[in-house]
NUTORGU-520037 format. One record per residue (C-alpha): residue number from 1; residue in one letter; x, y, z. Coordinates in Angstrom, 3 decimals. Layout:
<atoms>
+-----+------+----------+----------+----------+
|  nr | rest |        u |        v |        w |
+-----+------+----------+----------+----------+
| NUM |    A |        X |        Y |        Z |
...
+-----+------+----------+----------+----------+
</atoms>
This chain:
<atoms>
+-----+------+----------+----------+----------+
|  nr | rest |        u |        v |        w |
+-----+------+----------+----------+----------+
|   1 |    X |  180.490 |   43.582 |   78.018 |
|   2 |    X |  183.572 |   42.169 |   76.488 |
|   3 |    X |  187.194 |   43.355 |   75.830 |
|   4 |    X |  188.108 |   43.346 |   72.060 |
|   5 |    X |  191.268 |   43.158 |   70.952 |
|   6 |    X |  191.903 |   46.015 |   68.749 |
|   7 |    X |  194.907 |   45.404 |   67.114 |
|   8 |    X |  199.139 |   44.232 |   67.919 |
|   9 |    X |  201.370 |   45.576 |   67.039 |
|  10 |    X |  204.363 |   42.840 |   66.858 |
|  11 |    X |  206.226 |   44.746 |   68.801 |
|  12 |    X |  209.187 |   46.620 |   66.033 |
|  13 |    X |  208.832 |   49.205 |   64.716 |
|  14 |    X |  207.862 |   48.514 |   60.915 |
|  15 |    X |  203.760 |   48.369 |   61.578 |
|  16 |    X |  202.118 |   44.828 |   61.288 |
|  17 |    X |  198.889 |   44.811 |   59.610 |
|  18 |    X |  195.790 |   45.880 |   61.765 |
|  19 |    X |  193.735 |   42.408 |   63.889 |
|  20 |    X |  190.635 |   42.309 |   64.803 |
|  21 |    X |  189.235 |   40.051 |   67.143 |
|  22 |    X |  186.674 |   39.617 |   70.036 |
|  23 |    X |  188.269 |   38.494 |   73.814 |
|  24 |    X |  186.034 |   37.666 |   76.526 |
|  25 |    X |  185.687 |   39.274 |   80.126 |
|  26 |    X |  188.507 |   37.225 |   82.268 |
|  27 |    X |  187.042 |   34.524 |   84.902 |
|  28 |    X |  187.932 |   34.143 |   88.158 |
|  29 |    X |  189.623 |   30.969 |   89.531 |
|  30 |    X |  186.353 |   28.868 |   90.198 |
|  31 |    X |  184.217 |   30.254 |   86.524 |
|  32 |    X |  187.578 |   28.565 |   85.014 |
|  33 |    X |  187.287 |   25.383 |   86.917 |
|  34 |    X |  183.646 |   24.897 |   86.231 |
|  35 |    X |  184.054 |   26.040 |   82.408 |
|  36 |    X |  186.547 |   23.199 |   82.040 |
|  37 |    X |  184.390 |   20.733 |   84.077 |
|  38 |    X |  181.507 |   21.800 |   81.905 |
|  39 |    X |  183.839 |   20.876 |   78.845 |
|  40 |    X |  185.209 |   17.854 |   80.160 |
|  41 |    X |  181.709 |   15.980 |   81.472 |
|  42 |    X |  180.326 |   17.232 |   77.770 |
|  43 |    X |  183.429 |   15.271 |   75.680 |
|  44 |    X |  183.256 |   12.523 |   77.963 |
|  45 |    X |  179.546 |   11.985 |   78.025 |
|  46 |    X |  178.738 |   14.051 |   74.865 |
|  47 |    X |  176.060 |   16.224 |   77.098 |
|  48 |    X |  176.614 |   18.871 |   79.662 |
|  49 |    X |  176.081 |   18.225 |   83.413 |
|  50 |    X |  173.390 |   18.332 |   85.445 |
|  51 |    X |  172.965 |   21.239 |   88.338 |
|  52 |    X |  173.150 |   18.622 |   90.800 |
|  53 |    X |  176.087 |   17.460 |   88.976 |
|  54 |    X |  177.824 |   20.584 |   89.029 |
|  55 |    X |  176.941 |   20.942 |   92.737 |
|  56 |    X |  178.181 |   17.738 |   93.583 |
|  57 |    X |  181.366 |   17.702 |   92.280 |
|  58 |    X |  182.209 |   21.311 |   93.696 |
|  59 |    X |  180.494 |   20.486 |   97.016 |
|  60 |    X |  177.998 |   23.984 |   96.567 |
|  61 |    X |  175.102 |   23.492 |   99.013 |
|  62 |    X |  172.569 |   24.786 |   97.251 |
|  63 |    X |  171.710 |   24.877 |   93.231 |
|  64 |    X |  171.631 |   28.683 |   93.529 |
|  65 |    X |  175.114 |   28.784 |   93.856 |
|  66 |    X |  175.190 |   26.761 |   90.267 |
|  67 |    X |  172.994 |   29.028 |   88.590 |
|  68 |    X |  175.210 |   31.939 |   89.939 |
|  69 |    X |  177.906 |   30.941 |   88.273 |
|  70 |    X |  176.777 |   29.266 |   85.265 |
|  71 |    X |  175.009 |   32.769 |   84.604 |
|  72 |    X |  178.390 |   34.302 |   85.200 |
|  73 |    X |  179.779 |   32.289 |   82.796 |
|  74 |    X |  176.891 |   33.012 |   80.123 |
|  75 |    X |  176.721 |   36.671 |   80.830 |
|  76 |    X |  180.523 |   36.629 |   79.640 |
|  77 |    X |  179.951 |   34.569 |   76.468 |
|  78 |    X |  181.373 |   31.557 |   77.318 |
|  79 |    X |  178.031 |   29.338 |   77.650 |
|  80 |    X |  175.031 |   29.079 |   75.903 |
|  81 |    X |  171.983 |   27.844 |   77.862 |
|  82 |    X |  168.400 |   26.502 |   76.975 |
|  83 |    X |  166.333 |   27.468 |   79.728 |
|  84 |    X |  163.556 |   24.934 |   78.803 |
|  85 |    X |  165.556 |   22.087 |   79.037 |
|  86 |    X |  167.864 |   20.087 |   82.119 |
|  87 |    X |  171.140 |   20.003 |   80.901 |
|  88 |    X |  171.241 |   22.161 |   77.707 |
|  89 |    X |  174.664 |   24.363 |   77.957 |
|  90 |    X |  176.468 |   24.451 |   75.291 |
|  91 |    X |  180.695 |   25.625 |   75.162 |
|  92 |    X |  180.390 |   27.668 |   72.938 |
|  93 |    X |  184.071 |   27.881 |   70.788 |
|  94 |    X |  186.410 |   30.580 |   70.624 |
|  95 |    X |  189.727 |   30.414 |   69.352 |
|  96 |    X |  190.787 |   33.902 |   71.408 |
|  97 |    X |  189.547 |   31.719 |   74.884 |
|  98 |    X |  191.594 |   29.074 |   74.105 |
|  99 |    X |  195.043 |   31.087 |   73.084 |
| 100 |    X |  194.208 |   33.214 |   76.229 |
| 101 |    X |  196.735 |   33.943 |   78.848 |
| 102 |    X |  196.824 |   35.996 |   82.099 |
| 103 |    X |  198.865 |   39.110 |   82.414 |
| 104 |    X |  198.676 |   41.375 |   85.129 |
| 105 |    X |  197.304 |   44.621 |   85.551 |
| 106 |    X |  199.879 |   47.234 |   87.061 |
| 107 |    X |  197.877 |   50.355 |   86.852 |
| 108 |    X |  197.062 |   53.252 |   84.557 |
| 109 |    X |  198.936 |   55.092 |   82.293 |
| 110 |    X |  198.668 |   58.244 |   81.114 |
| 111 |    X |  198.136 |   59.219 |   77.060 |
| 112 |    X |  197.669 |   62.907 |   77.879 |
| 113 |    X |  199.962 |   63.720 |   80.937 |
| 114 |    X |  202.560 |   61.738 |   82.849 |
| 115 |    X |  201.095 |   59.745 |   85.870 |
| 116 |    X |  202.187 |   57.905 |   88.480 |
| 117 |    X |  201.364 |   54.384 |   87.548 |
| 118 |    X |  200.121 |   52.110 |   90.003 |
| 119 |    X |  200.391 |   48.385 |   91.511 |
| 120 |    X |  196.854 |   46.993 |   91.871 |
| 121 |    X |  197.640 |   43.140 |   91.647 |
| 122 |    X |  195.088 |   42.615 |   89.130 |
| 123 |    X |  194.981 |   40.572 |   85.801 |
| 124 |    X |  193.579 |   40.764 |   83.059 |
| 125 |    X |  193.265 |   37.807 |   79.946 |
| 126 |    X |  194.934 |   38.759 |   76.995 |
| 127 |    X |  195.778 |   36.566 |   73.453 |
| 128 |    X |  198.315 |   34.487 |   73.447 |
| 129 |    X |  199.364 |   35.899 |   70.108 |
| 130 |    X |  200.015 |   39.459 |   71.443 |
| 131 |    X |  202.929 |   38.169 |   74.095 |
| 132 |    X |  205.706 |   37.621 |   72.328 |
| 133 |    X |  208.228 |   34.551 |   73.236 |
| 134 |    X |  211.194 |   37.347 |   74.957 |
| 135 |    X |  210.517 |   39.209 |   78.145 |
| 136 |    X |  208.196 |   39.864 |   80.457 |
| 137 |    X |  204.520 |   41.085 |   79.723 |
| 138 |    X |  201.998 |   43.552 |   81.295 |
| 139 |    X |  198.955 |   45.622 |   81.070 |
| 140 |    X |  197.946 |   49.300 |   81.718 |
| 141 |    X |  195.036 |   51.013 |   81.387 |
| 142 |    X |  195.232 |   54.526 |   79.164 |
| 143 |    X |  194.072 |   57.293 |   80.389 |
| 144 |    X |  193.690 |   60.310 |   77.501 |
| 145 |    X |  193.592 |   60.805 |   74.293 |
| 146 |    X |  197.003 |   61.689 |   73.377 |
| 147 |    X |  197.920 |   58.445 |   71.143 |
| 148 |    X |  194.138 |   58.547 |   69.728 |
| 149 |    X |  195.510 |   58.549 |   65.996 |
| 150 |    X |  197.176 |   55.330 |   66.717 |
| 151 |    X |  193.947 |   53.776 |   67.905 |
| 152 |    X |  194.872 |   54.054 |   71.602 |
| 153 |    X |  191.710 |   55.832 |   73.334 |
| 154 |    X |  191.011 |   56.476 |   76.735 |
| 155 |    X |  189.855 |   53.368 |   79.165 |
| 156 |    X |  192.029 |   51.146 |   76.387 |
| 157 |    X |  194.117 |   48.342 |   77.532 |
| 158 |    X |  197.518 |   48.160 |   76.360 |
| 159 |    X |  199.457 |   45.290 |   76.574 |
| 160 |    X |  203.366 |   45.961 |   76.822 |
| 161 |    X |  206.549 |   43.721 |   76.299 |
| 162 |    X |  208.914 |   44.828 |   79.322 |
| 163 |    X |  212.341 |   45.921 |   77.942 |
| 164 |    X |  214.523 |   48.835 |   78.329 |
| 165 |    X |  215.291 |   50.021 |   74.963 |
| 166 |    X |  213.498 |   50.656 |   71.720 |
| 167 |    X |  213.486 |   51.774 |   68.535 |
| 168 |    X |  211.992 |   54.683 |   66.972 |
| 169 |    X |  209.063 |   55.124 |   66.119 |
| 170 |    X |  207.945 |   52.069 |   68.671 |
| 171 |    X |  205.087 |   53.273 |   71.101 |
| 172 |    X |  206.378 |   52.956 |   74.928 |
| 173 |    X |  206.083 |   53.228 |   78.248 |
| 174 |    X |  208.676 |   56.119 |   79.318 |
| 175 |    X |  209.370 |   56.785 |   83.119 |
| 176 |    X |  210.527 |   60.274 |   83.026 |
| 177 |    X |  212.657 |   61.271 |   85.696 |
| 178 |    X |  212.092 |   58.437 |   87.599 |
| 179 |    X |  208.577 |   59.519 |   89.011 |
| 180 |    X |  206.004 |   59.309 |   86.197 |
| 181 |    X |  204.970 |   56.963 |   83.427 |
| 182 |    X |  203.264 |   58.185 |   79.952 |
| 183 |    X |  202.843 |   55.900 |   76.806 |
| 184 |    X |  204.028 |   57.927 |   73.727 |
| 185 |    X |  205.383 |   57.285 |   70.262 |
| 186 |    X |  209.864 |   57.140 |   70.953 |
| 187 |    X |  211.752 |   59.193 |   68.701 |
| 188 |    X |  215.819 |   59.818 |   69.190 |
| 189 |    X |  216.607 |   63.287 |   68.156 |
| 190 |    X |  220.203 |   63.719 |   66.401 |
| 191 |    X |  220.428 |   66.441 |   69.270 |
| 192 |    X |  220.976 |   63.594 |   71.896 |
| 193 |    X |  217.335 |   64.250 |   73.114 |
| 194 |    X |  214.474 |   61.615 |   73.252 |
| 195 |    X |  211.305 |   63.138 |   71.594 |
| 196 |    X |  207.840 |   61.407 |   73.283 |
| 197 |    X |  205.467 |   61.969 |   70.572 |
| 198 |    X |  201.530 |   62.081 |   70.494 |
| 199 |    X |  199.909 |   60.820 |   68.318 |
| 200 |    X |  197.157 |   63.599 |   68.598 |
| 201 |    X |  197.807 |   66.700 |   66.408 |
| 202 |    X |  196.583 |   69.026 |   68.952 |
| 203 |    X |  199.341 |   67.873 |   71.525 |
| 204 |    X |  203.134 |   69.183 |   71.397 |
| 205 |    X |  205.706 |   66.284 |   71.933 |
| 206 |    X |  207.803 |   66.278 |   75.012 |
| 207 |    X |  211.427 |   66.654 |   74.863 |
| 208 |    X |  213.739 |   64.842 |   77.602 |
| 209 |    X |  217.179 |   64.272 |   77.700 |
| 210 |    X |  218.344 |   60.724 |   77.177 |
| 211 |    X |  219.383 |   60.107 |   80.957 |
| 212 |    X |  216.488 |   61.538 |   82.119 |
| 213 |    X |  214.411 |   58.852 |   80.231 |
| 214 |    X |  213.439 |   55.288 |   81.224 |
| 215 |    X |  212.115 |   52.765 |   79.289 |
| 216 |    X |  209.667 |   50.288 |   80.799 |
| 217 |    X |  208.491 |   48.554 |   77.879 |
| 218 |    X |  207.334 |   48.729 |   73.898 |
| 219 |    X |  203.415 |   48.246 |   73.243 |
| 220 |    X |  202.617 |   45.024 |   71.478 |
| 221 |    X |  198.758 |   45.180 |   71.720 |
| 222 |    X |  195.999 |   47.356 |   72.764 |
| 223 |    X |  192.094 |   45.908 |   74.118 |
| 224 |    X |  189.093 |   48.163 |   74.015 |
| 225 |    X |  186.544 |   47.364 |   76.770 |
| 226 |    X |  182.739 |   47.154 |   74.938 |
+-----+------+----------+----------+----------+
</atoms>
């Protein structure tokens, strides 16, 4: 299972063209360190490390705890390993890995009904190319199928540039009166009112007014768990 990167958005309001492109399951702390061992001994040497190599230089006591994680690391498409042969793993390349960044995860959001979104002190790995070089960056998790019509589905990850004003037609995350978060399509009405607008054409859009209406950030990417 892998997130894929579904498409960014550039984060203004005229539409960029739509991206495609695979991004691999995040690793924890230690995956990375061996990953980058494995890469190192392999450019140095110009052949991967043996188990007992790997457990030597991380000080495992036992080769179990090597094939643990180099299975980890296989299972989320970062290796490829010959299983007849000592020290056959290969890196394989990807250009998503090495642009990759960690964001974290603050919670869900909801595409169908306002939710309280939630601190869970999680990350998640993202593309380089979908944080822009301004602000602060996050991700949520979407729950519903409100924004479905722009490609945002339920269990998608959307990665959001934090800033407290947008323009229209930008898809954001709105706090509405200052308890719950929804991600919605921002529209100012000539009326004064903010229109939140689905993009799902069996959903009505929700009406605030403007000073009942926060701002927490413009979606700049979305990632589709497979």
């Amino acid at each position: 299972m892998c997130l894929r990167w579904v498409f960014g958005t550039g984060g203004t309001s005229r539409r960029e063209p739509l991206q495609h492109g695979v991004l691999r399951m995040p690793l924890t702390k230690r995956q990375r360190e061996i990953l980058n061992y494995l890469t190192t001994h392999a450019e140095q040497h110009g052949y991967a490390p043996s188990f007992e190599e790997i457990a030597e230089n991380f000080h495992f006591s036992s080769l179990a705890t090597v094939h643990e994680h180099l299975s980890n690391l296989e299972r989320k498409g970062y290796i490829k390993r010959s299983y007849n042969e000592s020290r056959a793993i290969e890196i394989l390349p990807s250009d998503a890995v090495a642009r990759a960044i960690e964001l974290p995860l603050l919670g869900a959001v909801a595409a169908g009904a306002p939710i309280e979104a939630m601190d869970h002190g999680e990350t998640v790995t993202v593309p380089e190319s979908l944080v822009q070089r301004s602000g602060n960056h996050y991700v949520l998790r979407v729950r519903g199928n409100s924004m479905i019509d722009e490609q945002i589905r339920d269990g998608d990850f959307v990665v959001v540039n934090e800033r407290p004003r947008a323009d229209n037609g930008e898809t954001v995350i709105a706090l509405i009166e200052g308890t719950a978060a929804t991600v919605k399509k921002y529209y100012r009405e000539r009326d004064g009112r903010v229109r939140l607008q689905p993009a799902n054409e069996t959903m009505a859009p929700i009406y605030v007014n403007e000073n009942d209406i926060r701002i927490q950030g413009v979606v700049v990417g979305v990632m589709r768990r497979y």
